[in-house]
C-alpha positions as CSV (number, residue, x, y, z in Angstrom):
1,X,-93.8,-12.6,-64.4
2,X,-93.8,-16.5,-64.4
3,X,-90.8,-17.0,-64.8
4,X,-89.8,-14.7,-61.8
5,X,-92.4,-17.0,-59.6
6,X,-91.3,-20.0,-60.5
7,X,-87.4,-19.0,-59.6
8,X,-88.6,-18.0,-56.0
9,X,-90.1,-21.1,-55.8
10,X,-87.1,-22.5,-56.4
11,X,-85.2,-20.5,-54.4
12,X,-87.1,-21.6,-51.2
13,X,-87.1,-25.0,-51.8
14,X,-82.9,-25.0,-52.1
15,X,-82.8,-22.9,-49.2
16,X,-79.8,-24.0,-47.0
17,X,-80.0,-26.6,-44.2
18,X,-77.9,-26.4,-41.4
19,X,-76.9,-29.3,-40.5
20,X,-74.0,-29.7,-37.9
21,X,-71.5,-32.0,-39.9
22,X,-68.0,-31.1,-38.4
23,X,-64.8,-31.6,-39.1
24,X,-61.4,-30.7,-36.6
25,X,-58.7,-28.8,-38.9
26,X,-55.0,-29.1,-37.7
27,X,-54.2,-25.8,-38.3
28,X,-56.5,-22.1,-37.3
29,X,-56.3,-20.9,-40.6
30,X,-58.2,-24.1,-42.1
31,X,-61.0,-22.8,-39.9
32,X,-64.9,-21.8,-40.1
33,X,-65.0,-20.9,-36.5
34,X,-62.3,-20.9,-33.7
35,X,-64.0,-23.0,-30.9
36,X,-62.9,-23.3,-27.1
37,X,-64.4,-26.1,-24.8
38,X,-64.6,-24.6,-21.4
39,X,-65.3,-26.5,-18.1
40,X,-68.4,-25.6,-17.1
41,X,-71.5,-25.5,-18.4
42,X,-72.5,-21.5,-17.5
43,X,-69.2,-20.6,-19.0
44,X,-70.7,-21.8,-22.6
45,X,-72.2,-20.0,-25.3
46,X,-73.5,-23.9,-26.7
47,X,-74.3,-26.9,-25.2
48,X,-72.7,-29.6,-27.8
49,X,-73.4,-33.8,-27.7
50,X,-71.7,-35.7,-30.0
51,X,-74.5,-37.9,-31.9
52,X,-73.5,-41.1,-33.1
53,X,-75.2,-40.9,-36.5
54,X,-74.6,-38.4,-39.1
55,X,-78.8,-38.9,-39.4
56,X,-79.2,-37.3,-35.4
57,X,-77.2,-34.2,-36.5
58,X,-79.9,-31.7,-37.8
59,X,-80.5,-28.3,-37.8
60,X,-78.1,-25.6,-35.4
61,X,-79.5,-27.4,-32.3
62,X,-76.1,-28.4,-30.5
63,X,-75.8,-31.6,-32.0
64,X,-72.6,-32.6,-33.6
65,X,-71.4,-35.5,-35.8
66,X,-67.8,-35.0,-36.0
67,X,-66.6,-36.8,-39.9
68,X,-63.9,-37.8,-40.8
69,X,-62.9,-36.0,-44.2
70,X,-62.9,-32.4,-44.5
71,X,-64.9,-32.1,-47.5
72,X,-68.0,-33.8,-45.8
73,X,-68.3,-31.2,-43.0
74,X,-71.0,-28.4,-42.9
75,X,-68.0,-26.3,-40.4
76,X,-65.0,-26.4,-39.8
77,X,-63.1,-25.8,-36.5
78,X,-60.3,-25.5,-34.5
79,X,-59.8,-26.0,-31.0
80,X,-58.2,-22.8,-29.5
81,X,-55.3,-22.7,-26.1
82,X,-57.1,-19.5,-24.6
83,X,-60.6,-18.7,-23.8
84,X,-59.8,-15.1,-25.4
85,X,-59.2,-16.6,-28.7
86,X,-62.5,-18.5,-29.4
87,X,-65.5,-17.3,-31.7
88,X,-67.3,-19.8,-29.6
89,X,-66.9,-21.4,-26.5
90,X,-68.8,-25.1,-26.3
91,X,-69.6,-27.3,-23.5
92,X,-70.2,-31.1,-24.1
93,X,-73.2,-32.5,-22.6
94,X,-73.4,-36.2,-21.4
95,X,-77.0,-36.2,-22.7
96,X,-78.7,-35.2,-26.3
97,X,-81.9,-33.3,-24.7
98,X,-79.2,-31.0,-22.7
99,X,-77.5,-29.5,-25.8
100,X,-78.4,-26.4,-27.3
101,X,-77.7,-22.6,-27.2
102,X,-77.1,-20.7,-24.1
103,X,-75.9,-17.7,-25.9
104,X,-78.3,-17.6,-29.0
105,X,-76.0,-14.4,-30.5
106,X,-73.3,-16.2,-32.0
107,X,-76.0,-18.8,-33.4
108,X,-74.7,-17.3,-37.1
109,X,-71.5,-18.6,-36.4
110,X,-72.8,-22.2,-37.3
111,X,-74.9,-21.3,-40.6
């Protein structure tokens, strides 16, 4: 019975974060999520800003650090052609307290 505490314990505490590391593949296979950048912000199921630390980019919030090796990133995406062949369709912001999700559905998408 101890022993089965202790592992929850343990469990909890190595629970995943969801940071939003990201990394642009070349090639839609390579791919976590296919992602779309539409041109206006209703059209959007997120709200993105790019941070400029890898620090600012915590938790599923919107706020991206884009890295430069593939093995770094939390995700991994590709930019679609077509609107109809995105998972997610992402608006970038101009400002870090206007990101975040309009469509909180495809939230699972980026954990």
């Amino acid at each position: 019975m101890k022993y089965i505490f202790l592992f929850l314990i343990l469990l909890g505490l190595t629970s995943p974060v969801s940071a939003q590391l990201i990394y642009a593949v070349k090639y839609q296979g390579q791919a976590d999520v296919k992602v779309f950048a539409v041109k206006y912000e209703s059209q959007a199921d997120l709200k993105v800003f790019k941070v400029k630390y890898q620090s600012q980019a915590k938790d599923n919030e919107g706020k991206w650090f884009f890295v430069n090796y593939e093995s770094q990133a939390d995700k991994k995406i590709f930019f679609v052609d077509y609107e109809g062949q995105a998972d997610l369709k992402i608006f970038f912001v101009k400002y870090e307290s206007q990101a975040g999700w309009r469509n909180s559905s495809k939230k699972h998408l980026l954990y």
